[in-house]
Every structure is written in structure tokens, then in C-alpha cells.
N, C-alpha and C positions, 0 to 999 in steps of 0.2 A: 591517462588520456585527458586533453582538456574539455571540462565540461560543457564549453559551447561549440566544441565540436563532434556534439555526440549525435550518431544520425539514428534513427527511429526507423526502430524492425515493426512494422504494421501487422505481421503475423502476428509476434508477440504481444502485440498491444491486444490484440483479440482476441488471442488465447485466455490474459489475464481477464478481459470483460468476462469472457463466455466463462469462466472459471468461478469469478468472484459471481459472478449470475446465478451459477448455480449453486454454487454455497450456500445462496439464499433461498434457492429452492423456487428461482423464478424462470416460468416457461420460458423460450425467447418472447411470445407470442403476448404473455403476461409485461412484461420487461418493455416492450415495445409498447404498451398501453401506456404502461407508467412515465414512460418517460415522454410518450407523446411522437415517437418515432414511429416509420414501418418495419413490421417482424422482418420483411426484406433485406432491411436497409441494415439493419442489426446484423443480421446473418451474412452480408457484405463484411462490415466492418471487425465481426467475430474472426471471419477465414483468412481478412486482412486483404481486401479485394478494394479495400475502399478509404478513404481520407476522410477525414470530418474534422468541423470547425473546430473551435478553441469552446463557443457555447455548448456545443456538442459535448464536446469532451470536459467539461464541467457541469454540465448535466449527467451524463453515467455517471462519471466520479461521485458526486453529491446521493445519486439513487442508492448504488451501491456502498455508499458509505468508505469510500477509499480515497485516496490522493489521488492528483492528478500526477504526480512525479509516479506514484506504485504503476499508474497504466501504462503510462510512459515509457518506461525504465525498470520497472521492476524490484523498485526500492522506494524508500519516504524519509524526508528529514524531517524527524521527528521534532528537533532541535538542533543549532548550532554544533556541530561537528559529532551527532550522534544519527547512523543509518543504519535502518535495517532492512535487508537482502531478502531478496526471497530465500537464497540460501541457508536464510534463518532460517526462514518460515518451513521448507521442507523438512529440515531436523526436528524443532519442536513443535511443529504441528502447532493448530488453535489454540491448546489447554494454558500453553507457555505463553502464543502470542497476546493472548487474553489479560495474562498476566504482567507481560510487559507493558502492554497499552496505559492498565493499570498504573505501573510505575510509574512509565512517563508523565500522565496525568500528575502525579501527586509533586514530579518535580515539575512540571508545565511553571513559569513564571518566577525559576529559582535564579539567583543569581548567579555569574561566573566563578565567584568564591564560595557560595553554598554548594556550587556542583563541585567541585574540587572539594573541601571538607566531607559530602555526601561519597564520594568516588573515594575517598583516604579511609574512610570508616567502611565503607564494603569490602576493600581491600584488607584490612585490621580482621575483617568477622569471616566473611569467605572461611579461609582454610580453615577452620575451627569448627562451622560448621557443615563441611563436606567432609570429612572425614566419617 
């Protein structure tokens, strides 16, 4: 599908707030403080009842500490032709994604030939050590 033709499920978008919300272990009520919204208004755009601006939607993101592409869409380019899915996220759970966030940090600012050397040397070690 092309990417600027991708149209925005509003439920979805608010499922992942109300999700990633609680993750954090914040009330709606709380959450609505923080961010300077109404619990209302929150609880609209949670059910997916509601639109909100671009500020808007870079203010949750920013609270809860996510992309704006992950509210969105339900994914994040972390870099240049590396995404990861919620579909990740269901399979490894936090423990993994923790850990990948991690990696990517440490490649965060690598070059296109450091990643390709990094990506040839995982491939060389992998089967060796999963066995």
C-alpha cells in the first residue's frame, strides 16, 4: 500500500493511547492533568469518538514517551528502513522491546556501511549462538 495513502483507524489510535496510558500506570484523570487536556476529552479520543490536532497528538506522544507514527499506525521508524510492528511487540513483550530500543540506541547515528558491516557480523554470530 502507498504510504500517503494510508487512512487512520481512530479507534486504533486510542486503543494504543489508552494502552500505552496504562502501561504507565496513569489514571485517564491523571493523564488528562498531565497533559493539560479534559479526562473527557481523553476518553473521546481513547474510544476513537474524536480527532485531535497535530499539537495534540505530539503532546501524548511526547507524555507517553512514543512516536507519533506508533499512535498513528501502530509502528515506528526507528531508522532508515528498520520498523517495528506492534506485531513485534505482542510476541516479545517489554523485556525484548527494552532491549531492542537499546540496540537501536547504540546504532542511532551509524552509517549506511556501518549498518551493513553491523547487519553481516550478526548474521556470521546468530547461528552459533542459538543453537
Amino acid at each position: 500500500m502507498d504510504e500517503t495513502k494510508k487512512t487512520l483507524n481512530y479507534k486504533d489510535v486510542g486503543l494504543r493511547i489508552r494502552l500505552e496510558r496504562e502501561k504507565l500506570g496513569l489514571s485517564r484523570e491523571k493523564f488528562a492533568e498531565i497533559t493539560g487536556l479534559s479526562s473527557f476529552y481523553i476518553g473521546q479520543l481513547e474510544r476513537g469518538d474524536r480527532k485531535m490536532s497535530v499539537d495534540t497528538l505530539v503532546n501524548i506522544s511526547n507524555v507517553l514517551n512514543v512516536s507519533v507514527d506508533y499512535l498513528l499506525y501502530g509502528y515506528t521508524y526507528y531508522m532508515e528502513n528498520i520498523c517495528i510492528s506492534e506485531a513485534f511487540d505482542d510476541i516479545y513483550k517489554e523485556s525484548i522491546d527494552d532491549e531492542l530500543k537499546e540496540l537501536l540506541n547504540v546504532l542511532k547515528g551509524s552509517s549506511k556501511e556501518q549498518l551493513s558491516l553491523i547487519k553481516d557480523v550478526c548474521k556470521l554470530i546468530l547461528p552459533s549462538i542459538r543453537k
